[in-house]
C-alpha positions in Angstrom: 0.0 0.0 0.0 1.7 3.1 -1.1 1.0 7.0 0.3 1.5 9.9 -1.6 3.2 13.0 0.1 1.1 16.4 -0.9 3.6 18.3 -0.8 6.5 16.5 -2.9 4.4 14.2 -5.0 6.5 11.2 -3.8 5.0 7.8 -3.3 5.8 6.5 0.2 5.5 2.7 1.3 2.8 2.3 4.7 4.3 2.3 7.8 2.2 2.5 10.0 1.6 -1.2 11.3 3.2 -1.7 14.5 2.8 -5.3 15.6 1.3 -5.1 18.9 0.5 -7.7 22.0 -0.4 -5.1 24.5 -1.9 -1.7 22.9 -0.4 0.3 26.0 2.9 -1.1 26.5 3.6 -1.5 22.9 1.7 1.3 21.1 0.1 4.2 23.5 3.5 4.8 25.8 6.4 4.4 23.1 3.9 7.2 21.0 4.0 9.6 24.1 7.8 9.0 24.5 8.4 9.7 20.9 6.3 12.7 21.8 8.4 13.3 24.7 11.9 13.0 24.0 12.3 12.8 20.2 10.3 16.1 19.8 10.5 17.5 22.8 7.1 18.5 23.0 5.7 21.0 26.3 1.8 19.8 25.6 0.9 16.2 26.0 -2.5 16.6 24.5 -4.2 13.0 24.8 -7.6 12.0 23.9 -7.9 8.8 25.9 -9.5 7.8 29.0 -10.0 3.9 30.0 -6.8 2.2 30.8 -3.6 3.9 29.8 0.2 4.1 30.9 0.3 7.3 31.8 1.2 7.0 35.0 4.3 5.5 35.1 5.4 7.8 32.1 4.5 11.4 33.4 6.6 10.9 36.3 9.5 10.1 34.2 8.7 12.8 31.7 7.7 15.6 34.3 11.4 14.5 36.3 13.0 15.1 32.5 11.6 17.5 32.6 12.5 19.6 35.6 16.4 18.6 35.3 16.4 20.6 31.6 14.2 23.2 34.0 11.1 23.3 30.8 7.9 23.9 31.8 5.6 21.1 30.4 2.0 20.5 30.4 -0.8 17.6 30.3 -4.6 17.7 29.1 -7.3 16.1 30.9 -7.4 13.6 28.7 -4.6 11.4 29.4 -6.6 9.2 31.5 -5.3 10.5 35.0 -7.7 13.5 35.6 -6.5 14.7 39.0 -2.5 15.0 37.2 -4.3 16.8 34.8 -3.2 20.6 34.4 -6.2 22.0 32.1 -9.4 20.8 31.2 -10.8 20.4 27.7 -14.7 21.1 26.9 -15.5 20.3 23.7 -17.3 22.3 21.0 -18.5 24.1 24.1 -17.3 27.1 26.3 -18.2 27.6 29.9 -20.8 29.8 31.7 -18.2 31.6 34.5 -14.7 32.1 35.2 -13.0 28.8 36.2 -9.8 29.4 38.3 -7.8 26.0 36.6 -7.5 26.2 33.6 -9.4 25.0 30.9 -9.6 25.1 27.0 -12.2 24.4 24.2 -11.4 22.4 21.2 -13.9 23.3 18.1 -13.3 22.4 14.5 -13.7 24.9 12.0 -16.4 22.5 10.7 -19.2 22.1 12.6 -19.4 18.4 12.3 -16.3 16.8 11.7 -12.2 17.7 12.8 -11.4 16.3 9.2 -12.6 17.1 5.9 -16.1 16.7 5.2 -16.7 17.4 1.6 -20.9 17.4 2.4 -20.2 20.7 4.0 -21.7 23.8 2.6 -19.3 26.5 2.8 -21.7 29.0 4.5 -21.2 26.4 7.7 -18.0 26.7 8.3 -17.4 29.2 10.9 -17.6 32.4 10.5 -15.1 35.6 11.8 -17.3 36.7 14.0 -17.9 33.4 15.5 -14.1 33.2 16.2 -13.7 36.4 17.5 -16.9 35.8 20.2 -16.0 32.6 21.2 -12.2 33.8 21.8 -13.2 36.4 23.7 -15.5 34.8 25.7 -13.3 31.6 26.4 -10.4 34.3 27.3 -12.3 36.1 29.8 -12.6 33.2 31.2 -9.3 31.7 31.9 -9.8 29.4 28.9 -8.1 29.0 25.9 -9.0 28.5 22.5 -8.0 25.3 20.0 -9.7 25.7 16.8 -9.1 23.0 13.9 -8.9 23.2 10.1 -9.4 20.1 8.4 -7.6 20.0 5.5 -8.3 18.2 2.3 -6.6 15.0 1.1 -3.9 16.7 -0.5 -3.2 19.5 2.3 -5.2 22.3 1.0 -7.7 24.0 3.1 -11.2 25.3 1.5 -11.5 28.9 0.8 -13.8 29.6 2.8 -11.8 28.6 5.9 -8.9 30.6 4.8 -11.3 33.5 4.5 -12.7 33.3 7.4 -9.7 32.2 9.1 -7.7 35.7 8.0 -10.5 38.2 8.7 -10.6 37.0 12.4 -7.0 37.0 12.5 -6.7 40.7 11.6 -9.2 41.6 14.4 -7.0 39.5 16.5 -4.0 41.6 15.8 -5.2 44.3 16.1 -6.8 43.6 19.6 -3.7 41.4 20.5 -2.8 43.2 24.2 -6.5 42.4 25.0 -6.1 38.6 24.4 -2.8 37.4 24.4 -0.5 37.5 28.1 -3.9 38.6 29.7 -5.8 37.3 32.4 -9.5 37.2 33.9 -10.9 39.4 36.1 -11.5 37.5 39.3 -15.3 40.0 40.1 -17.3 39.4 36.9 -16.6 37.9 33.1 -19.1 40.0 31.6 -21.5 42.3 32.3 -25.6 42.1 32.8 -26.3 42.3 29.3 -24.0 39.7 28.5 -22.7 41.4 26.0 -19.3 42.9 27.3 -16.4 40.4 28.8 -13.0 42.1 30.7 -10.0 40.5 30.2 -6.5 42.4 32.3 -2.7 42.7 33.0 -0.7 44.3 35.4 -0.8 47.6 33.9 -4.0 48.0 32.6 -7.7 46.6 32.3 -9.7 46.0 29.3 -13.3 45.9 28.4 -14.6 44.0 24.8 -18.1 44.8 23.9 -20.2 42.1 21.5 -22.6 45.3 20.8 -21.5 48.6 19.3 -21.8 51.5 21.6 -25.7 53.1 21.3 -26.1 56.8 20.9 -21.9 57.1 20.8 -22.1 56.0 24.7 -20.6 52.8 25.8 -22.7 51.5 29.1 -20.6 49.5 31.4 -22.8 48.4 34.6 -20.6 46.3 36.0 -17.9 47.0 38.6 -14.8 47.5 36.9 -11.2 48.7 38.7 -11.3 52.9 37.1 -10.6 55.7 39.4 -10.1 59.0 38.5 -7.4 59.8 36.7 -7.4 56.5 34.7 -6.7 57.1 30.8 -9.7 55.1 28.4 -8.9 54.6 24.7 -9.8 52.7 21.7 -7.9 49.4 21.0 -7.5 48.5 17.7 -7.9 51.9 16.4 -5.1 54.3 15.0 -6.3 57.3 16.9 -4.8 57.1 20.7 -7.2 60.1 21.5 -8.1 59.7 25.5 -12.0 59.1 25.2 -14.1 61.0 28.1 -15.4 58.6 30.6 -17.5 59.0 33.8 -19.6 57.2 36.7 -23.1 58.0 37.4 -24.4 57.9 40.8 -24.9 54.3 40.9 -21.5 53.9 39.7 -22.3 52.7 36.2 -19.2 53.2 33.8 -20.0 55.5 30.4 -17.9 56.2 28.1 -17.8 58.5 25.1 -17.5 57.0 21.8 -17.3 59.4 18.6 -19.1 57.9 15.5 -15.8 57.1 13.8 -14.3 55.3 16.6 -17.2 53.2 16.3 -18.2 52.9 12.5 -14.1 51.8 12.4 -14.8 48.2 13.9 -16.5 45.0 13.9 -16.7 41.8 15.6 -15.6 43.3 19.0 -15.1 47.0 20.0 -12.1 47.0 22.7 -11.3 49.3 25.1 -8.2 49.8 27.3 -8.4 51.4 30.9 -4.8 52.6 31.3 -3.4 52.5 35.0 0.3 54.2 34.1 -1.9 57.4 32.6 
């Protein structure tokens, strides 16, 4: 039985029989130390859960581990769930902030991980999909795997790579928002359910689902801005300081001009500075 390699055109002979007496001993473990010490690799990321090995080879791999001082990790699905360091939901997010860890694997199609040529391309996910369920799964201490099944011969439908590039220039343009942030510990979103926070060391940021009403973002719930704090627009080129202020029952406005808000989509993202 011969394979054909997409990318050079070369036929390649099947290897991929391994003869086998005990799948654990002989297949699952001698995969994860391939894993482990041929690649080097910092995520186990399993998808097993009856009787495994995983044990005996964690120990070995987390004591490798610590004498090369690397920090490695382990999904919830290796089959020992209280070693586990993060949890994996999946095509689902999660209702509230979870202090461990956790992070939601979704497939680009919403039926299959691989390709599934009975898909219409309208049901692939869309930008704005990807850029909600980001946010949300980042405002609460989750992280996002997304999959792209690719075609037979390595090419990935248009449609994904549309979709896939307008949610990735959101997602540079909103990176300090999403990437080296973390939750806020009060509240992942507001009343509505609209808004999520997400926040660093130095500053705290708010992402709204809705665009502001009547050029007036409404924030009602209680958010870490005292007087003196600099709001502006993430994502735009304008740095202009936006005027902000409490009402008397503390609920957060702030003043968005028309082409602050015409200029996004998806998300509008705002960034209470604490070093103003």
């Amino acid at each position: 039985m011969l394979a054909r390699n997409p990318y050079t055109g070369v036929d390649e002979p099947y290897t991929g029989h391994v003869p086998a007496e005990d799948f654990i001993t002989d297949v699952m473990v001698p995969q994860m130390e391939i894993l482990a010490y041929k690649y080097s690799t910092d995520i186990m990321w399993c998808d097993c859960g009856a009787a495994n090995g995983t044990a005996d080879f964690a120990a070995a791999w987390w004591n490798k581990a610590r004498a090369q001082n690397r920090q490695v990790t382990m999904n919830s699905r290796c089959g020992l769930a209280h070693t586990a360091d993060f949890d994996t939901p999946e095509y689902a997010t999660l209702s509230t902030v979870q202090t461990r860890k956790w992070e939601s694997n979704q497939g680009m199609d919403p039926y299959s991980y691989g390709y599934n040529r009975a898909t219409e391309p309208s049901a692939y996910m869309n930008a704005s999909t990807i850029v909600r369920d980001l946010v949300d799964m980042v405002s609460k201490n989750g992280n996002f795997l997304l999959d792209v099944g690719p075609r037979a011969d390595g090419t990935i439908v248009q449609e994904e790579q549309n979709n896939l590039r307008e949610a990735g220039k959101w997602i540079n343009a909103h990176a300090e928002a999403i990437f080296n942030t973390t939750y806020w510990f009060i509240t992942p979103e507001d009343s509505t359910g609209d808004i999520r926070f997400t926040q660093t060391h130095d500053a705290f940021y708010i992402l709204s689902f809705k665009q502001p009403v009547n050029e007036t973002l409404i924030v009602d719930a209680p958010i870490p801005i005292i007087p003196g704090d600099r709001v502006t627009a993430v994502g735009i080129e304008s740095n202009t300081s936006l005027t902000w202020w409490k009402s008397e029952t503390s609920v957060l406005n702030i003043q968005v001009p028309h082409n602050t808000t015409r200029a996004e989509k998806y998300c509008w993202v705002f960034k209470v500075d604490y070093r103003a």
